[in-house]
GUFI-541296 format. One record per residue (C-alpha): chain; x, y, z. Coordinates in Angstrom, 1 decimal. Each point is the difference from the previous one (the first is absolute). Layout:
BEGIN
[A [X Y Z]],
...
***
This chain:
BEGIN
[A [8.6 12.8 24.6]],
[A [0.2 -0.6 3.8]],
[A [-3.8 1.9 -0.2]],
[A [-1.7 -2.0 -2.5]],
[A [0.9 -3.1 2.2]],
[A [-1.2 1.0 3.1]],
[A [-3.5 1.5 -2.2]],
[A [0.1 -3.7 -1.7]],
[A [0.2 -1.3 3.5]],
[A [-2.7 2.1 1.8]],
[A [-2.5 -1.0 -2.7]],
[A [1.0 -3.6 0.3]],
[A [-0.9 0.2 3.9]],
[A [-3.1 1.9 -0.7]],
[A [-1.4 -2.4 -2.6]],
[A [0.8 -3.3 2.8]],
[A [-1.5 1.9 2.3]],
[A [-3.4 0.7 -1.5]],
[A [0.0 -3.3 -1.2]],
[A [0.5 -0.9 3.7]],
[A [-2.6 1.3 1.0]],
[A [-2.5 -1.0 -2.6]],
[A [0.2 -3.4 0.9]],
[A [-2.3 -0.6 2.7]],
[A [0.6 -2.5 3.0]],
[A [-1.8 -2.5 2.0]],
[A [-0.5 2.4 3.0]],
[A [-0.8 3.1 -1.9]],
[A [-2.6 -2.2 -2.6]],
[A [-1.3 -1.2 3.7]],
[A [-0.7 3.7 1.4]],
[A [-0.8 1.8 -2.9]],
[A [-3.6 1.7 -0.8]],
[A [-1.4 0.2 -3.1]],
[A [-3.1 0.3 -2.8]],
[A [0.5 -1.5 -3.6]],
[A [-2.2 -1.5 -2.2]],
[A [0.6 -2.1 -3.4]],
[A [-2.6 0.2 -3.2]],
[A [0.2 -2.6 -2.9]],
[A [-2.6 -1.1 -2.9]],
[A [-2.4 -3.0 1.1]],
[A [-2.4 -2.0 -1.7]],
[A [-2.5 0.4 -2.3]],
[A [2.2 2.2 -2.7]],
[A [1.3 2.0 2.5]],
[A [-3.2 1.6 1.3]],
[A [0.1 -1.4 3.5]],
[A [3.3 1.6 1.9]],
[A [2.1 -2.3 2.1]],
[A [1.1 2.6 3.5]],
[A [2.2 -0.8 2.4]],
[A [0.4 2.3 3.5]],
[A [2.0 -0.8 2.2]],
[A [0.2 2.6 3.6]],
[A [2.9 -0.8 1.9]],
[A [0.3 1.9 3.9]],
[A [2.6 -1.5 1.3]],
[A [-1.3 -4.0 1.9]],
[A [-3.3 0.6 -2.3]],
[A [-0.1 -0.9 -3.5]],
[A [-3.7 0.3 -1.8]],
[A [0.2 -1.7 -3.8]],
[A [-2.8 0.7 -2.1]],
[A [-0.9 -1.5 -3.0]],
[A [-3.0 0.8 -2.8]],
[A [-0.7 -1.7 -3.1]],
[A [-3.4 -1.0 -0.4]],
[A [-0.3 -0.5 4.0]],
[A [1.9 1.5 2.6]],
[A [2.0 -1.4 2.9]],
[A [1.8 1.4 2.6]],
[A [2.6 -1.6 2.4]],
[A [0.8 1.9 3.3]],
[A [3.2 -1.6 1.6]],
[A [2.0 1.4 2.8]],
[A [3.4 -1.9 0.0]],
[A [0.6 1.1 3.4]],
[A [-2.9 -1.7 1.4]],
[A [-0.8 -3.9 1.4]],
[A [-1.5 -2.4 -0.6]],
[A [1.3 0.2 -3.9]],
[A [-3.1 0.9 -1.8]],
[A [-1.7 2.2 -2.6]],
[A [-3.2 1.9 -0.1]],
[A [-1.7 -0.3 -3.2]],
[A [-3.2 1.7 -1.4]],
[A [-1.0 -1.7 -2.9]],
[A [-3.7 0.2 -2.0]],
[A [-1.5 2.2 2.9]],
[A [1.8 -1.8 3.1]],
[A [2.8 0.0 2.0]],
[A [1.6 -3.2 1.8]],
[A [2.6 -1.0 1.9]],
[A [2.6 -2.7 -1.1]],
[A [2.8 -1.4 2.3]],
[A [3.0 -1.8 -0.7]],
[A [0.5 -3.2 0.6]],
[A [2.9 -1.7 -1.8]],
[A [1.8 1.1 -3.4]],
[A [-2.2 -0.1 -3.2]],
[A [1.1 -3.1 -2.3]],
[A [-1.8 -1.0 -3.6]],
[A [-2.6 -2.1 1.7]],
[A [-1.0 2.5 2.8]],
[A [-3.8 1.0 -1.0]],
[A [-0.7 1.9 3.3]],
[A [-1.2 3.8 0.0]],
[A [3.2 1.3 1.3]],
[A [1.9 -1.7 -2.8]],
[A [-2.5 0.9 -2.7]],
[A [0.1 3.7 0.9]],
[A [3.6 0.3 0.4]],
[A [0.7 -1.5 -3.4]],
[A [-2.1 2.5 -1.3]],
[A [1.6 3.0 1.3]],
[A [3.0 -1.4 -0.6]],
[A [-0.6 -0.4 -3.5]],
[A [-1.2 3.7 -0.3]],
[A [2.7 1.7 1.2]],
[A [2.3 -2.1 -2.7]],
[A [-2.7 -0.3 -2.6]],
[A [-1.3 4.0 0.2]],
[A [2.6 1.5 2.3]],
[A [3.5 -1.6 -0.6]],
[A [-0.8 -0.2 -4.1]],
[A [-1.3 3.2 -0.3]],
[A [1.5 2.5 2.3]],
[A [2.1 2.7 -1.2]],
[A [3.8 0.7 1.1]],
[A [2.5 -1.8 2.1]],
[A [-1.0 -2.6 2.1]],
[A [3.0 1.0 2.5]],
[A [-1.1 3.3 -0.4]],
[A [-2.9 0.7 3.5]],
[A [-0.8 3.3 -1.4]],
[A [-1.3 -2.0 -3.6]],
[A [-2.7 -1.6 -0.1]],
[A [1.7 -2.8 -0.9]],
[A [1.9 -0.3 3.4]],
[A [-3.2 0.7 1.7]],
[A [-1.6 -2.9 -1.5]],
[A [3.1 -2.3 0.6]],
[A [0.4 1.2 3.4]],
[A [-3.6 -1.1 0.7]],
[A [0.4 -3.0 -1.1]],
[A [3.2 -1.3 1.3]],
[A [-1.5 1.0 3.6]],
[A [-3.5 -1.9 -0.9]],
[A [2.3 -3.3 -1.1]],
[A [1.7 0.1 3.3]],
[A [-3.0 0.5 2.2]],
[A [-2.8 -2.1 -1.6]],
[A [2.5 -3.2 -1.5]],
[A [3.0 0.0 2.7]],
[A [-1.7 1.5 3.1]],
[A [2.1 2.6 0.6]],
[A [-1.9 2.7 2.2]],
[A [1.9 3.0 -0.3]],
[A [0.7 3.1 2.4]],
[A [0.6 3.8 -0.4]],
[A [2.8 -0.4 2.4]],
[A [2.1 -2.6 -2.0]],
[A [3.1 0.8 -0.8]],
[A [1.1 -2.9 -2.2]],
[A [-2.1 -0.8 -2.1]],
[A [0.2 -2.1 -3.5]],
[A [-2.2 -0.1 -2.8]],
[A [2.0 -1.6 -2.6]],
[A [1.9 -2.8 1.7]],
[A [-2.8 -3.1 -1.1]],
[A [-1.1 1.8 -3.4]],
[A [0.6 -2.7 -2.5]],
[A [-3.5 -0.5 -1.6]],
[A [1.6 -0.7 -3.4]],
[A [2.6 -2.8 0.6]],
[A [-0.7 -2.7 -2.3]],
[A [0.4 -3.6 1.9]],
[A [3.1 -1.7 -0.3]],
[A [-0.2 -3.5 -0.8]],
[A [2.0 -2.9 2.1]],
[A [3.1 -0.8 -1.4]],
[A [0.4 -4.1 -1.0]],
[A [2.1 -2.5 1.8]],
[A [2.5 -1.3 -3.0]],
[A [1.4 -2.7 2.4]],
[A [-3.2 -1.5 0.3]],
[A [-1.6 0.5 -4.0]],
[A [2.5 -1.6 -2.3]],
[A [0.4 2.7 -3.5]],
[A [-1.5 -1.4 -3.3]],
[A [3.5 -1.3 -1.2]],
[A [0.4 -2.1 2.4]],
[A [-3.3 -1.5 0.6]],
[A [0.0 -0.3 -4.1]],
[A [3.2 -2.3 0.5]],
[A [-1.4 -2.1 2.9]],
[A [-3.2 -1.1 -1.9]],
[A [1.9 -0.9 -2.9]],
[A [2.7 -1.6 2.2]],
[A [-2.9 -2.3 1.7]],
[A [-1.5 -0.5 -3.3]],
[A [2.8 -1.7 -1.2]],
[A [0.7 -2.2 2.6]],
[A [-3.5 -1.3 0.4]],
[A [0.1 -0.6 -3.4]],
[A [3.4 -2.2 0.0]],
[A [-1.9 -1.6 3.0]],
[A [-2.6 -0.7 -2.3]],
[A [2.3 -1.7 -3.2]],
[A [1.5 -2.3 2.2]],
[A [-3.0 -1.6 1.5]],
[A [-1.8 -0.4 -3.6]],
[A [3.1 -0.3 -2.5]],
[A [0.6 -4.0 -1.1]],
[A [3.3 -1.6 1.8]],
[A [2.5 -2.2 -2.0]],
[A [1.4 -3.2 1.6]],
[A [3.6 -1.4 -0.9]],
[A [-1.9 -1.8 -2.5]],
[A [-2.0 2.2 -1.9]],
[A [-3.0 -1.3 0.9]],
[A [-2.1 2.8 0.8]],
[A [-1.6 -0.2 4.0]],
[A [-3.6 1.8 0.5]],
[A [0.0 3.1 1.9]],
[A [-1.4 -0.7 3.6]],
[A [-1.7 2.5 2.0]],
***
């Protein structure tokens, strides 16, 4: 009895600790190295293959991206200014940084990040097999890139090899829907109440209104014109 407790026990450990250790961190996503590449179905009934590669060593992270084109973003998270290399229909440029993308931002810096952005959700994130905690899957090697991209290119965060704190996951909130500002009740009557007031006012203007028009008796009965 005493045995198959401490055997229950032992696998118990084991299984937390492998699970432990799947689950990568901010500091290992930040030094790791490696290769992975994501295949889908494109356009044109499938005949033209969306690919995704993405080369990781360490600072430097290379995204490639081929559908009909191809376009390749070299960014090294480690470097200043913030910018991005990008070769794109036979050239390669240089964009820098200059303030956090919005809606209305049309600049090349802004145009190009959204669109590797939107790859490594659209082809990568979507489409990538395993666990996305997992930096051995290529699931986790896609989220990993991508979480260290965000940081660098929208928040500015230049990044070092000899950082020991470092946090991936502490601004990730990409899906929370907006919450809208809650009323003042002291200052907006409810519908009851404002019902009761019109009717209240109603009435009274109207009495207001009978005794100007309506006919007045004297002690005589002799009826007196209404003046106004």
């Amino acid at each position: 009895m005493q045995w198959s407790k401490f055997s229950l026990l032992l696998v118990l450990l084991f299984n937390f600790s492998v699970f432990a250790e799947e689950r990568f961190t901010s500091v290992q996503c930040l030094n790791s190295d490696f290769e992975t590449s994501v295949q889908n179905e494109g356009k044109f009934f499938g005949l033209v293959k969306n690919d995704l590669f993405i080369v990781k060593n360490k600072c430097l992270i290379k995204v490639t991206f081929k559908g009909i084109l191809e376009t390749v973003w070299t960014v090294d998270i480690c470097r200043e200014p913030i910018h991005m290399k990008v070769k794109s229909k036979g050239s390669q440029n240089v964009y820098k940084r200059k303030a956090k993308c919005d809606k209305d931002d049309k600049s090349d810096y802004c145009y190009f990040r959204n669109e590797l952005v939107l790859n490594l959700q659209d082809q990568g994130l979507i489409f990538a097999k395993g666990l996305k905690e997992k930096l051995s899957d290529a699931h986790g090697q896609v989220y990993c890139s991508y979480l260290l991209l965000k940081k660098y290119l929208d928040d500015g965060k230049m990044f070092s090899q000899f950082d020991k704190e470092v946090n991936l996951y502490k601004s990730e909130a990409s899906c929370d829907i907006p919450k809208t500002e809650p009323q003042d009740k002291t200052q907006q009557p409810a519908e009851g109440s404002l019902r009761e007031e019109l009717k209240s006012n109603d009435t009274i203007q109207s009495k207001e209104v009978e005794k100007v028009i309506a006919p007045k008796s004297n002690d005589s009965g002799a009826d007196v014109k209404p003046r106004f």
